[in-house]
ZALUMLO-6927 format. One line per 3 residues: number of its first residue (from 1); for each residue x, y, z of C-alpha. Coordinates in pm, 1 decimal, padded with zeros to 6 digits. Example, Ala and Ser with C-alpha at 12.3 -4.5 7.8 and 13.67 -1.06 7.14 Angstrom:
# residues 2
1> 01230.0/-00450.0/00780.0 | 01367.0/-00106.0/00714.0
END
This chain:
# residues 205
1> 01413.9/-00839.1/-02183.4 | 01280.7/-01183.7/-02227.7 | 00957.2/-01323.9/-02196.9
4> 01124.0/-01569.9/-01912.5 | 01248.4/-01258.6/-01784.9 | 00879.8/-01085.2/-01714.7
7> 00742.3/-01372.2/-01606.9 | 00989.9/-01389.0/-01340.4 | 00977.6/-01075.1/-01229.6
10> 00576.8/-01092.5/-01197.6 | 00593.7/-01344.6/-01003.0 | 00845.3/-01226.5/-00737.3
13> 00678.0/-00900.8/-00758.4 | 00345.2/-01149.3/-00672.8 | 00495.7/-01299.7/-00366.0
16> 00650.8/-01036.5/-00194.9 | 00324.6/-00782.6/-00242.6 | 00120.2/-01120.4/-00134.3
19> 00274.7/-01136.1/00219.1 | 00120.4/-00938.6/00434.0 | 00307.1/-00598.4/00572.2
22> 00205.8/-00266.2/00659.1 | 00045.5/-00182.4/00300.2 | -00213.7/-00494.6/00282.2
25> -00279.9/-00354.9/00679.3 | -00316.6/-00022.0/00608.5 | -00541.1/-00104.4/00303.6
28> -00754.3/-00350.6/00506.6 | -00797.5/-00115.3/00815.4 | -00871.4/00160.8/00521.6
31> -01152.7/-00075.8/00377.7 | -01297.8/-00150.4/00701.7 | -01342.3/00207.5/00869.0
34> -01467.8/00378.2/00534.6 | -01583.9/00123.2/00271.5 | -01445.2/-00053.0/-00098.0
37> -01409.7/00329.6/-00293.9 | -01168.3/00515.5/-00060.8 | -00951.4/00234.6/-00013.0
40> -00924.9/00156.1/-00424.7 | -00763.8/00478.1/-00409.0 | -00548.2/00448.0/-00113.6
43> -00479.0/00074.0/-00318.9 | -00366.2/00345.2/-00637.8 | -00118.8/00493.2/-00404.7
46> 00024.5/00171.1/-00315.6 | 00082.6/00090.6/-00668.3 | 00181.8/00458.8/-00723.9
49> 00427.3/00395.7/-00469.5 | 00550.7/00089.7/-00633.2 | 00587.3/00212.1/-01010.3
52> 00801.2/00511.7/-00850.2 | 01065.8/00261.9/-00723.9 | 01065.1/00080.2/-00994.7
55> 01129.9/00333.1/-01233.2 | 01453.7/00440.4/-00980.3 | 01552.1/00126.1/-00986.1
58> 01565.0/00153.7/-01425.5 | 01726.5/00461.8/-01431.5 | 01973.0/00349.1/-01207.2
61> 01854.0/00547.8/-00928.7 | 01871.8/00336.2/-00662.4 | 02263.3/00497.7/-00536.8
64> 02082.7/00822.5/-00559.8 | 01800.4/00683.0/-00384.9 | 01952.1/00542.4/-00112.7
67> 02213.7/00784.6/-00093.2 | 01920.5/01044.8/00004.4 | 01843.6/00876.7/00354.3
70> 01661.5/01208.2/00538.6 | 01401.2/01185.2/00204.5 | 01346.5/00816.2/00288.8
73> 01324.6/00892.8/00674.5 | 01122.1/01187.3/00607.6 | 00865.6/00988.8/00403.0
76> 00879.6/00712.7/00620.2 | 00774.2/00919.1/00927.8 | 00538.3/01068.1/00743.4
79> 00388.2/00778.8/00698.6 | 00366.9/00652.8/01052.8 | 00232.8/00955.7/01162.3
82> -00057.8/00964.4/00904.8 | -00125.5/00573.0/01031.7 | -00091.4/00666.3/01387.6
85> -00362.3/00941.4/01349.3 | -00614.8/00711.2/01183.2 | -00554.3/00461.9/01447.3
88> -00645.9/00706.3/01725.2 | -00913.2/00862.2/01495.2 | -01066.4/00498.5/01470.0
91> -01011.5/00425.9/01798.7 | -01225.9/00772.2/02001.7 | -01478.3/00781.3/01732.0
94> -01428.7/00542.8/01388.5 | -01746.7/00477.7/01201.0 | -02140.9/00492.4/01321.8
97> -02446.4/00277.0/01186.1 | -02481.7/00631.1/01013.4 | -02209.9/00616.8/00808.6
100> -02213.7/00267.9/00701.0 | -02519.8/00383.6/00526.6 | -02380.0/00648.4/00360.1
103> -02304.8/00823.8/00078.8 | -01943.5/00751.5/00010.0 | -01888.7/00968.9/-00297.9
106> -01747.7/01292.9/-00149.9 | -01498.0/01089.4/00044.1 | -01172.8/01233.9/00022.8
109> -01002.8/01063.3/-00309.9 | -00638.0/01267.6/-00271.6 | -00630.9/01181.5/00089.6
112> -00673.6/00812.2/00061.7 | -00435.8/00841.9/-00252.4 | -00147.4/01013.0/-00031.6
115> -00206.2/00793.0/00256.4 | -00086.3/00455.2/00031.6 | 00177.4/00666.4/-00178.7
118> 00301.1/00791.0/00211.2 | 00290.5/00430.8/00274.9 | 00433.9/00236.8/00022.2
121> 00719.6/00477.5/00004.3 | 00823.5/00441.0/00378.3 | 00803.9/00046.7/00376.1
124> 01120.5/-00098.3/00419.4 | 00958.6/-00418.3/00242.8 | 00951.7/-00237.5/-00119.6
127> 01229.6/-00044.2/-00023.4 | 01402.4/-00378.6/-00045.6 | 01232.3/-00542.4/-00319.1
130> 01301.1/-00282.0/-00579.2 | 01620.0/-00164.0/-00467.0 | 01780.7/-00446.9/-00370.8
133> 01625.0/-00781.5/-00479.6 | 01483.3/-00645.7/-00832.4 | 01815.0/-00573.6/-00919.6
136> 01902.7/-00904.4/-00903.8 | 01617.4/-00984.2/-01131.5 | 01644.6/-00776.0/-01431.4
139> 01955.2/-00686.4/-01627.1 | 01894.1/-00349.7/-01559.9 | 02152.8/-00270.4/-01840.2
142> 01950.4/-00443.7/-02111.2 | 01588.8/-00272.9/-02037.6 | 01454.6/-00057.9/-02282.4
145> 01204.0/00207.8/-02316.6 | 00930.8/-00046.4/-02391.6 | 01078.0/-00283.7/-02177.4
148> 01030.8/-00047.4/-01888.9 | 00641.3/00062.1/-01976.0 | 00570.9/-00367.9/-02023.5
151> 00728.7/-00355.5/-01625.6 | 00497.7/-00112.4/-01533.3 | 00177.0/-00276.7/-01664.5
154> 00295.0/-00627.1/-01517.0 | 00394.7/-00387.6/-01167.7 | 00043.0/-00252.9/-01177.6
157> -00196.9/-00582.7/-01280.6 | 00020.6/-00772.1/-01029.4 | -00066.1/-00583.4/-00742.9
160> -00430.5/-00504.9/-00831.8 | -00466.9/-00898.8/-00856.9 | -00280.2/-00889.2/-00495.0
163> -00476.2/-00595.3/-00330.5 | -00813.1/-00587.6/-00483.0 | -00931.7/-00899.4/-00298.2
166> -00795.2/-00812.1/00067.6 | -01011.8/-00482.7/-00018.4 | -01313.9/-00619.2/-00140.4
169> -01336.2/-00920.6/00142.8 | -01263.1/-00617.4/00399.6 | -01498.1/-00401.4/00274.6
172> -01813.7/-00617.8/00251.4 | -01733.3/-00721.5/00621.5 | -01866.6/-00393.4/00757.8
175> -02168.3/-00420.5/00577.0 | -02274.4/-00701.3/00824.3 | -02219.1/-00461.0/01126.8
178> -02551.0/-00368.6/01230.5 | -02459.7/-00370.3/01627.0 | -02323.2/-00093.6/01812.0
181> -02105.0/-00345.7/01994.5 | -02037.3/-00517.3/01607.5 | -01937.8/-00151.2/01511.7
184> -01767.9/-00094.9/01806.1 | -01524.3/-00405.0/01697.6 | -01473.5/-00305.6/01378.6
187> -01365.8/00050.4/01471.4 | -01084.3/-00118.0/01740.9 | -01006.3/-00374.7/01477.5
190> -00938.6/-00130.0/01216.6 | -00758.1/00116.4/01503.7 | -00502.1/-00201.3/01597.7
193> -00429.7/-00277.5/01221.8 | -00344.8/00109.7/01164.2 | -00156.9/00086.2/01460.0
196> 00024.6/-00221.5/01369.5 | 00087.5/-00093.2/01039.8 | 00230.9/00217.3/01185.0
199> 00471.4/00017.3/01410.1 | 00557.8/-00222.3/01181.9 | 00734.7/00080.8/00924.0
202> 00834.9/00257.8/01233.8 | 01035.3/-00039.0/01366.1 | 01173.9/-00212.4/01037.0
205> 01525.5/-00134.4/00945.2
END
């Protein structure tokens, strides 16, 4: 591949991660309910999520992958149903002033990881980008082994330069929610964006 060739595909890769969909809502809702470390991992299973369609789409897997629709469905599901449970969960209970003071660090690291993999592997939005509009992009014929590793570093800065910031804003939000009725807010807020994001890969064909 080219340099011309990289660069384009970073920044296609940049616009469609930058448009809000059920990921950047899921991560967001993620950030507000439990803080900036368990959603950098749920944000590792986004990208997780990405790097594994990518590399279908350069071994020529993307026949095989869409060939397989009860996986996809299965995933996707999967996926809605994890959402839909944090949206209730947010929306009885969610966070207290309790534990916005807490101590984060035995949050649950695989389950935030799983919840963006589950995710970003039943959006229809990447779904598309890597397996139909990526194609279009790279030769797929012409990429090499170290073409395909330079892919997955420009895959994974991309969307830490996309995510990180929708995180970070998110996360030092709650830290200014002091009120019950302020906490109350946040913990509907964050129950509608799960739920949004939920419908939104339910829905999308």
């Amino acid at each position: 591949m080219t340099l011309a060739g990289f660069v384009t595909y970073a920044g296609a890769l940049a616009i469609a991660a930058a448009i809000p969909g059920p990921g950047i809502v899921a991560l967001i809702a993620r950030a507000l309910g439990a803080g900036f470390r368990p959603a950098i991992f749920m944000a590792a299973g986004l990208i997780v999520g990405d790097l594994v369609y990518l590399t279908a789409v350069v071994l020529g897997l993307a026949l095989v992958a869409q060939t397989f629709g009860t996986a996809f469905l299965v995933i996707k599901w999967a996926g809605v149903a994890y959402l839909a449970w944090m949206a209730w969960t947010f929306w009885r209970t969610g966070i207290t002033a309790e534990k916005v003071h807490a101590d984060r660090s035995r949050d649950g690291v695989a389950a935030s990881f799983l919840s963006g993999l589950l995710v970003t592997l039943g959006n229809p939005k990447v779904m598309v980008f890597y397996l139909a509009i990526t194609p279009t992009i790279i030769d797929i014929a012409t990429v090499t082994l170290s073409d395909y590793g330079v892919l997955m570093v420009i895959t994974a800065m991309v969307l830490l330069v996309v995510l990180v910031p929708y995180l970070a804003l998110a996360a030092k939000a709650r830290w200014f929610l002091a009120t019950p009725r302020a906490l109350k807010a946040l913990n509907r807020t964050a129950a509608g964006f799960m739920a949004g994001a939920a419908a939104a890969i339910a829905f999308r064909q």
